[in-house]
GUKOLZA-892261 format. One record per residue (C-alpha): residue in one letter; x, y, z. Coordinates in steps of 0.2 Angstrom, whole numbers, plus 2048, in hexadecimal, padded with zeros to 3 digits. Layout:
<recs>
AXYZ ...
</recs>
This chain:
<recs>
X7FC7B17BD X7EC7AE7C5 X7F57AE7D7 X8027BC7D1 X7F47C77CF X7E97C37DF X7F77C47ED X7FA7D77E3 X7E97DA7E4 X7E87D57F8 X7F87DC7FB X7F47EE7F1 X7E37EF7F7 X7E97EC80B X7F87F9808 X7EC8067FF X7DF805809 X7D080B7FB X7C080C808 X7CD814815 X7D382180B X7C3824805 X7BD827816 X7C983281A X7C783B80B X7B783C80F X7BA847821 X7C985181A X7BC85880A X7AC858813 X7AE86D80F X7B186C7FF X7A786B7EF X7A385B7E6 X7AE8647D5 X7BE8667E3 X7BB8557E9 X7BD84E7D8 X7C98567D3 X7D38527E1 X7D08417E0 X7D68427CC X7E784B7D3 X7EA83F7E2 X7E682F7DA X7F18367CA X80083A7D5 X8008287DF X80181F7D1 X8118287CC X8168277DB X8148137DB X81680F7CA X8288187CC X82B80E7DB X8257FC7D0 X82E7FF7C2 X8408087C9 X8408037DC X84B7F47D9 X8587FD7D0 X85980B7DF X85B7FD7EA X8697F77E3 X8718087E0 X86F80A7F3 X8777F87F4 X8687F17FD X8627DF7F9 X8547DB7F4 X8557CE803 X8567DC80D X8497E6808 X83D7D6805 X8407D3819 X8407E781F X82F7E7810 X8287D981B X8297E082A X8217EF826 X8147E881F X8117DD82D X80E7ED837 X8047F682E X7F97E382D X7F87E2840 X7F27F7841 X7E57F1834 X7DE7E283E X7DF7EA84E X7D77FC845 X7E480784B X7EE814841 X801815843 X80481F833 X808812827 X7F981181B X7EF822822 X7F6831829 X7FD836838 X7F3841843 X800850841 X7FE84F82E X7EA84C831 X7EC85E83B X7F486582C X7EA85E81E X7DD868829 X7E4877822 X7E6872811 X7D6877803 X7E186B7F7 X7E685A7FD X7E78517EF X7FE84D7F1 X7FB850802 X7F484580A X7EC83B7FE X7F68377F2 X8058357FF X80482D80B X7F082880A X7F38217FB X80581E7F6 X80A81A807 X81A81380E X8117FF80D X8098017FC X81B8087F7 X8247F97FF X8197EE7F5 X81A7F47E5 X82C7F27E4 X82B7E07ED X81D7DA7E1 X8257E17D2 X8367DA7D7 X8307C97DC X8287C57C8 X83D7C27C5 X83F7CC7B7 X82D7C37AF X8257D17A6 X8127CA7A6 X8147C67B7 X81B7D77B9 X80E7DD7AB X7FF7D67B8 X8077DE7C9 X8057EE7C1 X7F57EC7BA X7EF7E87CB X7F87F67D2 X7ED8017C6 X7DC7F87CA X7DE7FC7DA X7E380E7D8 X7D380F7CA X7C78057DC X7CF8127E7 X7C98227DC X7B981C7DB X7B981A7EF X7BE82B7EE X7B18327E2 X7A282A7ED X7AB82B7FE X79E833808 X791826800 X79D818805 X7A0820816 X78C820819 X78C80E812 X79980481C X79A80F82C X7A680E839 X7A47FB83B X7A57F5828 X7B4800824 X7BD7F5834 X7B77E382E X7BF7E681B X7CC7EF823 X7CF7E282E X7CD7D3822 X7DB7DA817 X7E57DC825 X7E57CB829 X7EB7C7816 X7F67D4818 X7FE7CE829 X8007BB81E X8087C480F X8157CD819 X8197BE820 X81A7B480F X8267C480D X8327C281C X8357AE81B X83B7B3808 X8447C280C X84D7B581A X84D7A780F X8567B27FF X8637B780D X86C7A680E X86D7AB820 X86479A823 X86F79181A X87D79A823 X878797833 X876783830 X88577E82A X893779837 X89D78783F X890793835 X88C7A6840 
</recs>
C-alpha cells in the first residue's frame, strides 16, 4: 500500500508538475488581481480533477471499447512518459507537461485561464492523463489500492492549488535554479517509472514469449 502510494505520488507529482505550473501561473496572472487569481486557481484545479479522475476511474473501459490493450497503452503510456522525464531532466519544454508556446501566445490574450491553460494542458496534461489510467488499471481491480491511487491523485491536486495560491511567493523563493533541481529530480523518477511501465507493457504482451519459442516471429 505504502509503495502503491509513493510511485503515484512520484509519478503524479512529475506529470503535474505543481511548482511549474505555479510558475507559469504565476507570469500568465501577473495583471490580474489576487480575487481573479484565486478564483482561477478554484476553477482550474476544479476542472483538472474531473478531468483526471474521469480518465482514473473510466479510461480503462474506453480503451477497451476502442479495442486497445492495456499492453498497448501500458507501453505507448511508457513512452510517453519517458519523454516528458527526459524534457524535465534536461529543462526543456516540448508540450507534454506545460504549454506550447502557440497556446502560451494565446493564453496572452485570455483574462480567464483557468480550462485554458491551466487546468488543461498545465495541469491535466497528456502525461498526468496517461498515468492516471495506468496507475488506476495497474491496482487489478483492488479497490484500496485503487482507493490510495486516487487519494494521491487528489493530494497532489490539493499541493498544486496551494502552489497556485502563493505562486508568485514560490517563484521569488526557488528562482530559476530551484524550480530546475525539483523539476529535474522528478524527472529522473519519472524517466525510471516509465521505464518500469514499458518492460510491463512488453512483458503483458507475450511478445517475449513469442519471440522465444522455436519458429516463433
Amino acid at each position: 500500500m505504502l509503495t502503491t502510494a509513493a510511485v503515484a505520488f512520484a509519478t503524479f507529482f512529475a506529470t503535474i508538475g505543481p511548482v511549474d505550473v505555479a510558475a507559469m501561473f504565476a507570469a500568465l496572472t501577473a495583471e490580474s488581481t489576487p480575487a481573479q487569481r484565486r478564483s482561477m486557481a478554484i476553477k482550474g484545479t476544479a476542472t483538472a480533477a474531473g478531468i483526471l479522475l474521469l480518465f482514473a476511474l473510466a479510461g480503462e473501459t474506453l480503451l477497451s471499447h476502442l479495442g486497445i490493450s492495456l499492453a498497448a497503452f501500458r507501453t505507448a503510456g511508457g513512452v510517453l512518459l519517458l519523454l516528458i522525464g527526459i524534457d524535465m531532466v534536461f529543462a526543456r519544454s516540448s508540450g507534454g507537461v506545460s504549454t506550447t508556446e502557440d497556446e502560451s501566445a494565446e493564453a496572452h490574450l485570455k483574462s480567464d485561464i483557468s480550462v485554458f491553460p491551466l487546468a488543461t494542458p498545465l495541469i491535466a496534461g497528456p502525461g498526468a492523463m496517461g498515468a492516471a489510467i495506468l496507475l488506476v488499471a495497474g491496482a487489478e481491480g483492488d479497490l484500496a489500492h485503487q482507493l490510495v491511487v486516487i487519494g494521491t491523485l487528489l493530494g497532489v491536486l490539493l499541493i498544486t492549488f496551494v502552489a497556485l495560491l502563493g505562486a508568485s511567493q514560490l517563484q521569488r523563493v526557488l528562482g530559476v535554479t530551484g524550480l530546475h533541481v525539483i523539476s529535474r529530480v522528478f524527472g529522473v523518477l519519472l524517466c525510471a517509472l516509465a521505464v518500469q511501465f514499458l518492460f510491463d507493457g512488453i512483458a503483458e504482451s507475450g511478445l517475449l514469449a513469442g519471440a522465444g519459442r522455436p519458429g516463433g516471429g
